[in-house]
TORMI-25230 format. One record per residue (C-alpha): x, y negated, z. Coordinates in steps of 0.25 Angstrom, whole numbers, plus 5000, padded with zeros to 4 digits. Layout:
REM TORMI-25230
NODE     X     Y     Z
NODE     X     Y     Z
...
REM end
This chain:
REM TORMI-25230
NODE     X     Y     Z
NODE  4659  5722  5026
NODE  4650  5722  5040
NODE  4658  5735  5043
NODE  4671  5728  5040
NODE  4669  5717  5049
NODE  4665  5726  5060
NODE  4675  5735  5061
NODE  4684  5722  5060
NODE  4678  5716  5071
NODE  4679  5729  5078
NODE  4694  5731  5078
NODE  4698  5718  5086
NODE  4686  5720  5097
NODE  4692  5734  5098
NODE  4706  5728  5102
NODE  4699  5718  5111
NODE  4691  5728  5117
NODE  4702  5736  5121
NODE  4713  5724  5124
NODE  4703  5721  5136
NODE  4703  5736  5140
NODE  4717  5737  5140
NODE  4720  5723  5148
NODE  4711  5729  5157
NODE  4717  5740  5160
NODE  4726  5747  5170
NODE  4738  5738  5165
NODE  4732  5726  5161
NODE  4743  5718  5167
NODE  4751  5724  5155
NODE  4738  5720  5145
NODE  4734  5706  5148
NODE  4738  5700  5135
NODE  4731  5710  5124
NODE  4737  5703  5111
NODE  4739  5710  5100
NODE  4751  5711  5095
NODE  4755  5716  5080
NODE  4766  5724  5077
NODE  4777  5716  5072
NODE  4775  5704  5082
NODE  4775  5703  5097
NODE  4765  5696  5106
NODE  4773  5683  5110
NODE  4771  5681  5096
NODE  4755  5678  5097
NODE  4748  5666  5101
NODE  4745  5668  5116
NODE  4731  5670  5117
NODE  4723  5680  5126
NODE  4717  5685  5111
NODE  4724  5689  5099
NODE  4714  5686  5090
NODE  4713  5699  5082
NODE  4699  5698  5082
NODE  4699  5685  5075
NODE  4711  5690  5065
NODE  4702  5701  5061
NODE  4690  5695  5059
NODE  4689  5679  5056
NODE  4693  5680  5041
NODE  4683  5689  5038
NODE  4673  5683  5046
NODE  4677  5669  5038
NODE  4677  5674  5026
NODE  4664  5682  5028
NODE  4658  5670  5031
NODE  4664  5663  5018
NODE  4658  5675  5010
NODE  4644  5671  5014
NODE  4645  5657  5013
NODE  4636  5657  5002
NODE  4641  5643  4996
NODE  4655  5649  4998
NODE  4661  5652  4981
NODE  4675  5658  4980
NODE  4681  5651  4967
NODE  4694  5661  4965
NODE  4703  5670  4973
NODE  4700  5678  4982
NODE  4684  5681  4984
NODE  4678  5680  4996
NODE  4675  5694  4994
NODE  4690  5700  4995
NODE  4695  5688  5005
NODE  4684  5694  5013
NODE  4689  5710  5013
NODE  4703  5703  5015
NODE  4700  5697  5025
NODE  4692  5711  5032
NODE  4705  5719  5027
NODE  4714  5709  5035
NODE  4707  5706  5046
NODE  4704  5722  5048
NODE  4718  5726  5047
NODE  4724  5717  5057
NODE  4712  5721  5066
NODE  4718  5736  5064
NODE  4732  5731  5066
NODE  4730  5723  5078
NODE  4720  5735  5083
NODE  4734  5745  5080
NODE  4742  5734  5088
NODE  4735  5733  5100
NODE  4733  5750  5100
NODE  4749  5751  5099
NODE  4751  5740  5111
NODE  4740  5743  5120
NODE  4741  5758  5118
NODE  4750  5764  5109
NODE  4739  5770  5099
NODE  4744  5764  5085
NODE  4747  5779  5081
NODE  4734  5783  5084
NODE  4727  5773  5077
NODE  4735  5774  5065
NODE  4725  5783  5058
NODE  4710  5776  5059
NODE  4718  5763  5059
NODE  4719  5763  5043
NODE  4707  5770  5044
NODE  4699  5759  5048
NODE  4707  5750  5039
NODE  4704  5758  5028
NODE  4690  5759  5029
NODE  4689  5744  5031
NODE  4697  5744  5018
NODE  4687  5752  5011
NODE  4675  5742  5017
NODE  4680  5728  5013
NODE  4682  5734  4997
NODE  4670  5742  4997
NODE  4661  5731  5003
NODE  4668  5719  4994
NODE  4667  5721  4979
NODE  4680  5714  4975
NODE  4686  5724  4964
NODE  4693  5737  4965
NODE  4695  5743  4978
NODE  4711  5746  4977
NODE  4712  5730  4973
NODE  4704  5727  4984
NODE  4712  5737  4992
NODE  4724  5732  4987
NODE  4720  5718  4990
NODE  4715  5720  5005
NODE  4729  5729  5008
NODE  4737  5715  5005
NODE  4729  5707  5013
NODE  4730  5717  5026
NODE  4745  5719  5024
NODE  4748  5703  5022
NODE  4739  5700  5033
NODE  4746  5709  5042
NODE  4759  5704  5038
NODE  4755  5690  5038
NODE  4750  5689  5053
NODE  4763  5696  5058
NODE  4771  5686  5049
NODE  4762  5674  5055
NODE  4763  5680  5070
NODE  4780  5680  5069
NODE  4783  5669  5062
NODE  4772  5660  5070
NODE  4775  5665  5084
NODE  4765  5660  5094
NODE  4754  5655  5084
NODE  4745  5663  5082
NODE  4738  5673  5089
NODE  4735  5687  5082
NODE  4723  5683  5076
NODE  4727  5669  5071
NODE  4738  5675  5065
NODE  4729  5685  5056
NODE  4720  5674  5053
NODE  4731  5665  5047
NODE  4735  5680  5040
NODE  4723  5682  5034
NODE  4721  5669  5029
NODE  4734  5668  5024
NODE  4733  5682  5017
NODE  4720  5678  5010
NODE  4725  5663  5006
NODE  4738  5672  5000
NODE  4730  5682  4993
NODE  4717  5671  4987
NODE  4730  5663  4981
NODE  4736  5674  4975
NODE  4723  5677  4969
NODE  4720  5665  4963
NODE  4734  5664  4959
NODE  4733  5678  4952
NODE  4720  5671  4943
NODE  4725  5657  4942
NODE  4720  5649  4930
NODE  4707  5652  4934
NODE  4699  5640  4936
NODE  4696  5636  4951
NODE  4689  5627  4958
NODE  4695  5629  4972
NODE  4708  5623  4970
NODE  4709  5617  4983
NODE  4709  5633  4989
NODE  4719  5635  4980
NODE  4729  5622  4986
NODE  4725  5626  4999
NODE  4731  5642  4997
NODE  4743  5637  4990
NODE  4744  5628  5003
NODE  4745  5638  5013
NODE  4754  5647  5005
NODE  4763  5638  5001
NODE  4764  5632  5014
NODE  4767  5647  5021
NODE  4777  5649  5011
NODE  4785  5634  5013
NODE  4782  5637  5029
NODE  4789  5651  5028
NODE  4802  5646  5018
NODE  4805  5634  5027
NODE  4806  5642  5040
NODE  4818  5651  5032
NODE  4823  5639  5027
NODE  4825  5631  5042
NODE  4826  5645  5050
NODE  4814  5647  5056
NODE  4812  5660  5057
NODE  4800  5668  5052
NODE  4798  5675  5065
NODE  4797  5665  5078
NODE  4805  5668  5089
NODE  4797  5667  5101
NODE  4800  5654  5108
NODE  4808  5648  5098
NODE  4801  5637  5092
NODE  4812  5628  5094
NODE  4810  5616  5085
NODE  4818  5616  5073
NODE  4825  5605  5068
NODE  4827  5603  5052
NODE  4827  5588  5051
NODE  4839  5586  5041
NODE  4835  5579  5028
NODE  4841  5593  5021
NODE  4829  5600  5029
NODE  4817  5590  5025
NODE  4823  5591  5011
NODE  4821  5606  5009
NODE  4808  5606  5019
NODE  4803  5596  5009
NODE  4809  5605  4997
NODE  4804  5618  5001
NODE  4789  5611  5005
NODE  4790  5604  4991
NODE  4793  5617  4984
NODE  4780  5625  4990
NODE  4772  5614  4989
NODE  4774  5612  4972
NODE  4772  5626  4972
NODE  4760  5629  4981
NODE  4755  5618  4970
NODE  4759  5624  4958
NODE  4753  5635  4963
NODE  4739  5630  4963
NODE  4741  5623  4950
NODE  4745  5637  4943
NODE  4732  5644  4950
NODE  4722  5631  4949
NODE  4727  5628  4934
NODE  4726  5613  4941
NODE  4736  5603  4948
NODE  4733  5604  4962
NODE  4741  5591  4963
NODE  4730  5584  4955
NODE  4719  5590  4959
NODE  4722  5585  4974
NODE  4722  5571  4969
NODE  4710  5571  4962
NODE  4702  5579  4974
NODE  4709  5567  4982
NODE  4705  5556  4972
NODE  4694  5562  4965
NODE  4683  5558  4973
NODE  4681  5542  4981
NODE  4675  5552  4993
NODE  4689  5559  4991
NODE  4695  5546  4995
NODE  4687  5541  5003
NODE  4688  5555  5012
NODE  4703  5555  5013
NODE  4703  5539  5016
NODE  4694  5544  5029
NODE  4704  5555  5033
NODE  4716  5545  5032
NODE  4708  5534  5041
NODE  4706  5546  5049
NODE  4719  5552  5052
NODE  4725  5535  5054
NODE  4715  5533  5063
NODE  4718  5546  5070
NODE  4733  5543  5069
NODE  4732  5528  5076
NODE  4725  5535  5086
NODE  4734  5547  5089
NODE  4746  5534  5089
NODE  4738  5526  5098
NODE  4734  5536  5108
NODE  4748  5540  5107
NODE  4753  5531  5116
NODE  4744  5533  5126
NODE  4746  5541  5139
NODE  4734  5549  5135
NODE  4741  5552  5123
NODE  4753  5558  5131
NODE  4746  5565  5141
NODE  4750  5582  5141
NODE  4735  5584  5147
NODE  4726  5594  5140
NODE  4716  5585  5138
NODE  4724  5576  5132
NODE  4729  5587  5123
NODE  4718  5593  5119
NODE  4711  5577  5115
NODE  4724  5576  5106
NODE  4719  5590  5098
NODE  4706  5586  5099
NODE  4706  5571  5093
NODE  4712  5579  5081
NODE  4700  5588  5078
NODE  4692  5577  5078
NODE  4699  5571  5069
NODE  4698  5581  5059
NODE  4683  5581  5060
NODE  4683  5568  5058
NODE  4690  5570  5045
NODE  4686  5583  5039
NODE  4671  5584  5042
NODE  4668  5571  5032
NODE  4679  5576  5023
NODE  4671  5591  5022
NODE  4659  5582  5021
NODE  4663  5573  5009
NODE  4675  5582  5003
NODE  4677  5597  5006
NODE  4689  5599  4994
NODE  4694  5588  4998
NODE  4694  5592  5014
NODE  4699  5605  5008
NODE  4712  5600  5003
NODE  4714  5590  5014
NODE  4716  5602  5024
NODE  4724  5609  5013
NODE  4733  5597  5013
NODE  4731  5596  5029
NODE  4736  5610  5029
NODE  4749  5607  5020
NODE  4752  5594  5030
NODE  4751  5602  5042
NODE  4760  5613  5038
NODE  4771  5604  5032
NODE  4771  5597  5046
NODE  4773  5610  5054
NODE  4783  5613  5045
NODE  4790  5601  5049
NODE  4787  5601  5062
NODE  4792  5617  5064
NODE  4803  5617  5053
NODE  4807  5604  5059
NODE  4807  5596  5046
NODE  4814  5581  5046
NODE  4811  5569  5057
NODE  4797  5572  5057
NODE  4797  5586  5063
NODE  4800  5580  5078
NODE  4787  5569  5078
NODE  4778  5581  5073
NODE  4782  5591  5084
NODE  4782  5579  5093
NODE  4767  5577  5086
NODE  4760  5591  5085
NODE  4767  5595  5099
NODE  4755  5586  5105
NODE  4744  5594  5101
NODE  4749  5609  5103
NODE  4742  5617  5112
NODE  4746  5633  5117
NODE  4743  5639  5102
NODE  4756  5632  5097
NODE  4765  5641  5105
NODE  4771  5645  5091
NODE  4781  5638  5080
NODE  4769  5633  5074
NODE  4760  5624  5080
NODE  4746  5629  5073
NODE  4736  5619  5082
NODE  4736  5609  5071
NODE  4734  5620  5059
NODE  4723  5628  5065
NODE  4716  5614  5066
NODE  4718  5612  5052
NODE  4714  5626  5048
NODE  4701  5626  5056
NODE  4697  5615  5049
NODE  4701  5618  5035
NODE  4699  5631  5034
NODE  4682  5631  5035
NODE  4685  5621  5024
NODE  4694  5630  5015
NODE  4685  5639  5016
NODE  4674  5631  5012
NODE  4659  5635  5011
NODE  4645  5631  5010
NODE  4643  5625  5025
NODE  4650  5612  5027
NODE  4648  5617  5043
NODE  4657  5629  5040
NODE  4666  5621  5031
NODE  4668  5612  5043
NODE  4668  5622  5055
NODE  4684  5621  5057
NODE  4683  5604  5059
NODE  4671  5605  5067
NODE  4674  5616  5077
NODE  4689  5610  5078
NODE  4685  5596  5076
NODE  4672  5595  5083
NODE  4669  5608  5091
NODE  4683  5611  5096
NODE  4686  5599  5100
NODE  4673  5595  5109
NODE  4676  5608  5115
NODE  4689  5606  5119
NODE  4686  5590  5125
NODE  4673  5595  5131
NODE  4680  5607  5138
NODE  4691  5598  5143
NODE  4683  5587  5149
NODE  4669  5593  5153
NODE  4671  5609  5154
NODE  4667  5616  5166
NODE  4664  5630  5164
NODE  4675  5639  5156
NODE  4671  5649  5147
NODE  4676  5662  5153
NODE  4688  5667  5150
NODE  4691  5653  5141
NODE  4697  5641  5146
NODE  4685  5635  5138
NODE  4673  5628  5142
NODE  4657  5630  5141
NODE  4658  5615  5139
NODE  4669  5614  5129
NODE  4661  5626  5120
NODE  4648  5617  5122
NODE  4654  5606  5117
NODE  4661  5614  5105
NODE  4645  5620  5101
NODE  4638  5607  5101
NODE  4648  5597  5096
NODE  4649  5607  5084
NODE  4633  5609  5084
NODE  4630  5593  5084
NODE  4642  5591  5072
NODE  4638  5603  5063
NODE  4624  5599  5065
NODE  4627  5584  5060
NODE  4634  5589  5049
NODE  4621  5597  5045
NODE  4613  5584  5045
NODE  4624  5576  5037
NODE  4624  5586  5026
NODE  4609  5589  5026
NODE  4609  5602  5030
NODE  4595  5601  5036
NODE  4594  5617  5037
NODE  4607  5619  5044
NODE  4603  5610  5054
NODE  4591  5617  5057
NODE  4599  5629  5061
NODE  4606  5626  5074
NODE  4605  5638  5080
NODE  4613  5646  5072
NODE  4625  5635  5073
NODE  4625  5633  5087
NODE  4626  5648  5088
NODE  4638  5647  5079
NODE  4645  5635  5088
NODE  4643  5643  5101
NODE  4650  5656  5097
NODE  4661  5647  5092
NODE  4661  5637  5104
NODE  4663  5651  5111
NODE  4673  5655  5100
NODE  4682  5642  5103
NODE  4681  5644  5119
NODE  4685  5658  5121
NODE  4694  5661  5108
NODE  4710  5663  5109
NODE  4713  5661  5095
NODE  4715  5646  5087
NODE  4700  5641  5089
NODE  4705  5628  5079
NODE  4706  5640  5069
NODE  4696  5652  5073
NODE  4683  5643  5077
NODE  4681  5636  5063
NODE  4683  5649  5054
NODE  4674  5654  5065
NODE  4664  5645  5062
NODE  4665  5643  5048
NODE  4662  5657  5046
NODE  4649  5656  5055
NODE  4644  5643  5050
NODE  4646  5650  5036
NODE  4639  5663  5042
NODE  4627  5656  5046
NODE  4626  5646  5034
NODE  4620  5657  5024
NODE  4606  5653  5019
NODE  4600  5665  5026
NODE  4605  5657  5039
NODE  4611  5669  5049
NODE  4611  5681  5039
NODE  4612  5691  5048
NODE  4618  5701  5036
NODE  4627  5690  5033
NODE  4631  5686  5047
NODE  4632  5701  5052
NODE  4649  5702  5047
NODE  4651  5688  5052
NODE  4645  5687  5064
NODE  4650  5702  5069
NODE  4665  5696  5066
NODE  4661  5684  5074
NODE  4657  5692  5085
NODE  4670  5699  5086
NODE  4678  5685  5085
NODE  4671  5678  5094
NODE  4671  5691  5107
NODE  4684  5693  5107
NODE  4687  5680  5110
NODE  4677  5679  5122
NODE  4679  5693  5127
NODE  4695  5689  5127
NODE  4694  5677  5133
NODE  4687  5683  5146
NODE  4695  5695  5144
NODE  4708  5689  5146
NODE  4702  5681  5160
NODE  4698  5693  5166
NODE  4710  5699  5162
NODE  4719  5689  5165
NODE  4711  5686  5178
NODE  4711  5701  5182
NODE  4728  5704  5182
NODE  4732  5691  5187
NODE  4720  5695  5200
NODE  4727  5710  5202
REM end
C-alpha cells in the first residue's frame, strides 16, 4: 500500500511541478491559469481558483480512509470492508490522477499520444498492488470491483462538473465522486446481503438519504426544465409557484422518500420509521439533548430577527459579512459538541435529517417551489460568498458536511469525531475575526494572516485540550506536542489552500487526529502512508499560492 500511496502522491506534484514551469515560460502570458480541464468539459466550468485541487482529488479519500483503517476502536459492521473502500478509493484516486495528468499533457503540450502507452502501464501495476496487498477475495472480483469504481468515478466527476457549473473546483468535484461512488457501491452491497442483522442502521438511513435525494434532485430538474448541463451564465431564477407545481414537487419528494424508506426497511429487516422514534424517545438524555438544540436555534432565531433591523445587520461590509457566517459556526458548536458528548447516534441522525432539510430547501429555492422560494433566496443570498458562482449555492452544505462527516465516520477519538465542528466552529471562525480585526502581517502569497492562523492553532489547542480534561483523558493531555504540531499544519492548510477549507480541513484533521491517536502514539510505520499523503496535500497548496504571486506579479510587471 506504501508504494500505492506514493506513486499517488507522485502524479499531482508531477503536474504541479511542470504547471509552474510551463507559466513560467517564454509564453507565460498564455499560461497564467494552469487549470486542468478534463475532456468533456471546458474551464468556465470550474470554480475559479488559482489551484484545481487534483492533488487533493487523488489523495484525501485514501488518506481518510487510511486513517479510518488504523482507528483501532473503529469495527465495520456490514458492507463494504474497510479493506476494499480503501483499494477503492486508491483505484479512484489513482486513475483521475492519470487522467488529470493525460489532460494537462494534451493542453499544455500536445503529448496524449505519447503517453498512451505507460499511462495504463502505471494504472495497471497500481491495479495489481491494491489486490495483491489487500486480501479481499479473488483477484478478478477484486478486479472487477475496483474497474467499476474508476469508471463511475470518472463519469460521476464530469456529470457533477456540467450539471453544477461553477461549484466545484476539479478536485472538489472528485471528492464528491468518490464519496458518492463508495456510498453507491456500500448500499448496493448491503442491499445484495439484506436480512442479515445489523447494528448500524443509521449508516444505512444516511446512504438511502443521499441516494435517494440525487435521484429526486435529478427527476425534478427533467420535470421543471432544468437542464442537465448548465449554461454558463444562465442561472436565472426559475419561477414554479402554481399550486399544480407544489403538488407534483410534494408528489415526486413523497415518492422517493417512501421508497428511500422501504428500502432500509427491506435491508435492515426493521421500520426505520419506528426505530427513529424510539432513538428519539428512547432515552430522557435523548430528550433532553434535542429540547437544547430547539432552545438553541429560538434563541439563535430572535437574534438573527432582532439584529435584523439594525443598520449593522444591513451593511454590504466584509466585516459584516463575514460575522454573519460566523455567528453560525458558532452556533453549531454550541450545539453539536454536547450533543457528541451525551448522544453520538443521536447527533448522527440529526445531521442525517439536517442533510434531508437542507437539500429539500435548495430544491425549493432553485427549482422555485411555491411562495417560499422568494424569502429563501432573499435569505441564503445574505451569506454567499465568491464560491457560490454556480446554480447551487454549496456554502451552507460544505458546513454541514464538515461537521457530519467526522461524525459519519465515527471512530475511537471524540477529538477526531469532532474535528469538522471544532475547526469550522472554533478554529475557522477565530481565524477569520482575528485576521479581520488584528492582522498585520500576510502570509505570502495568501490573503491570510500570521495573526488569524495563530489564532486558528490555539483557540483549537485550548478547546481540544478542555475537552481532554472533561472526558478524563489524562494521557492525551499529557501529549501536547504532537497536537499542536497537528493544529499548525492545518492552521497553514486553511491560510493558503484554494479548495472548500469548510470541507477539506476537518477530513484533514480527522484523519491526523485519528493517525496520531493509536496506542503506540506517532507509529511511525503506521503514520509513514499518511503522513507522505499529507505531505503532498498540504505543499501544493503553499507552493501554489506563492506561485501564482510571483506569477501573477511578474506578467503584469513586463
Amino acid at each position: 500500500m506504501s508504494a500505492c500511496v506514493a506513486l499517488l502522491a507522485s502524479i499531482p506534484l508531477y503536474i504541479k511541478h511542470n504547471s509552474y514551469q510551463l507559466a513560467t515560460g517564454p509564453d507565460h502570458h498564455d499560461k497564467l491559469t494552469d487549470t486542468v480541464v478534463l475532456p468533456g468539459t471546458i474551464g468556465t466550468m470550474y470554480q475559479p481558483a488559482a489551484d484545481d485541487g487534483v492533488v487533493w482529488g487523488a489523495c484525501l479519500l485514501p488518506l481518510v480512509l487510511s486513517a479510518k483503517a488504523i482507528d483501532l476502536g473503529s469495527v465495520e459492521a456490514c458492507g463494504l470492508s474497510i479493506d476494499t473502500a480503501i483499494a477503492m478509493a486508491v483505484a479512484m484516486g489513482a486513475a483521475f490522477a492519470i487522467a488529470s495528468l493525460g489532460a494537462f499533457l494534451q493542453q499544455r503540450r500536445g503529448e496524449q499520444a505519447q503517453m498512451r502507452s505507460w499511462v495504463w502501464v502505471l494504472w495497471a501495476m497500481i491495479v495489481v498492488i491494491v489486490a495483491v496487498d489487500r486480501d479481499m477475495g479473488s483477484f478478478l472480483t477484486t478486479l472487477a470491483g475496483l474497474l467499476v469504481a474508476v469508471v463511475g468515478q470518472s463519469v460521476v466527476t464530469k456529470y457533477v462538473v456540467r450539471s453544477l457549473a461553477k461549484g466545484f473546483t476539479l478536485g472538489e468535484a472528485a471528492v464528491v465522486a468518490q464519496a458518492l461512488v463508495l456510498v453507491a457501491m456500500d448500499f448496493a452491497v448491503r442491499l445484495w446481503s439484506s436480512g442479515e442483522a445489523y447494528e448500524d442502521i443509521g449508516v444505512v438511513c444516511l446512504e438511502a438519504a443521499v441516494l435517494g435525494l440525487l435521484a429526486m434532485a435529478r427527476v425534478l430538474a427533467s420535470v421543471f426544465n432544468v437542464p442537465a448541463v448548465s449554461v454558463i451564465g444562465s442561472h436565472k431564477p426559475t419561477d414554479n409557484g402554481s399550486m399544480a407545481a407544489v403538488a407534483t414537487f410534494a408528489a415526486i419528494v413523497g415518492a422517493f422518500g417512501s421508497a428511500s424508506l422501504l428500502l432500509v426497511a427491506f435491508i435492515c429487516r426493521v421500520n426505520p420509521v419506528w426505530w427513529v422514534v424510539q432513538t428519539v424517545l428512547g432515552s430522557p438524555t435523548h430528550l433532553l439533548t434535542i429540547a437544547y438544540w430547539v432552545a438553541l436555534l429560538a434563541i439563535g432565531s430572535g437574534l438573527y430577527a432582532l439584529a435584523a433591523t439594525t443598520s449593522f445587520a444591513n451593511s454590504h461590509s466584509k466585516l459584516v459579512l463575514h460575522i454573519k457566517r460566523k455567528s453560525y459556526h458558532l452556533l453549531a458548536t454550541l450545539m453539536f459538541v454536547p450533543g457528541f458528548l451525551v448522544s453520538p447516534q443521536l447527533l448522527h441522525l440529526g445531521f442525517t435529517v439536517a442533510l434531508v432539510g437542507f437539500a429539500l430547501v435548495e430544491c425549493v429555492r432553485v427549482f422555485g417551489i411555491g411562495p417560499l422560494a422568494g424569502p429563501i433566496r432573499v435569505f441564503i443570498s445574505k451569506f454567499v460568498d465568491h464560491r457560490d458562482a454556480g446554480r447551487l449555492v454549496t456554502s451552507h452544505f460544505y458546513l454541514l458536511f464538515g461537521c457530519a462527516l467526522p461524525v459519519w465516520l465515527g471512530g475511537s477519538s471524540p477529538v477526531a469525531c469532532l474535528a469538522g465542528v471544532l475547526s469550522l466552529g472554533i478554529g475557522d471562525a477565530v481565524a477569520s475575526l482575528v485576521g479581520m480585526r488584528l492582522g498585520r502581517v500576510r502570509w505570502p502569497g495568501s490573503p491570510k494572516t500570521v495573526e488569524g492562523t495563530a489564532g486558528f492553532v490555539f483557540s483549537m489547542f485550548a478547546v481540544i485540550q478542555c475537552i481532554r480534561v472533561g472526558l478524563g483523558d489524562s494521557a492525551s493531555v499529557g501529549s501536547w506536542l504532537p497536537l499542536l504540531m497537528l493544529l499548525a499544519v492545518s492552521g497553514i492548510l486553511e491560510a493558503f489552500t484554494e479548495q472548500n477549507d469548510n470541507l477539506m480541513i476537518p477530513m484533514f484533521m480527522y484523519a491526523a487526529v485519528h493517525a496520531m491517536s493509536t496506542p503506540a502514539g506517532l507509529d511511525v510505520v503506521r503514520l509513514g502512508p499518511a503522513s507522505m499523503v499529507a505531505f503532498a496535500v498540504v505543499l501544493p497548496d503553499v507552493i501554489d499560492a506563492i506561485k501564482q504571486r510571483s506569477i501573477t506579479g511578474f506578467a503584469f510587471g513586463q
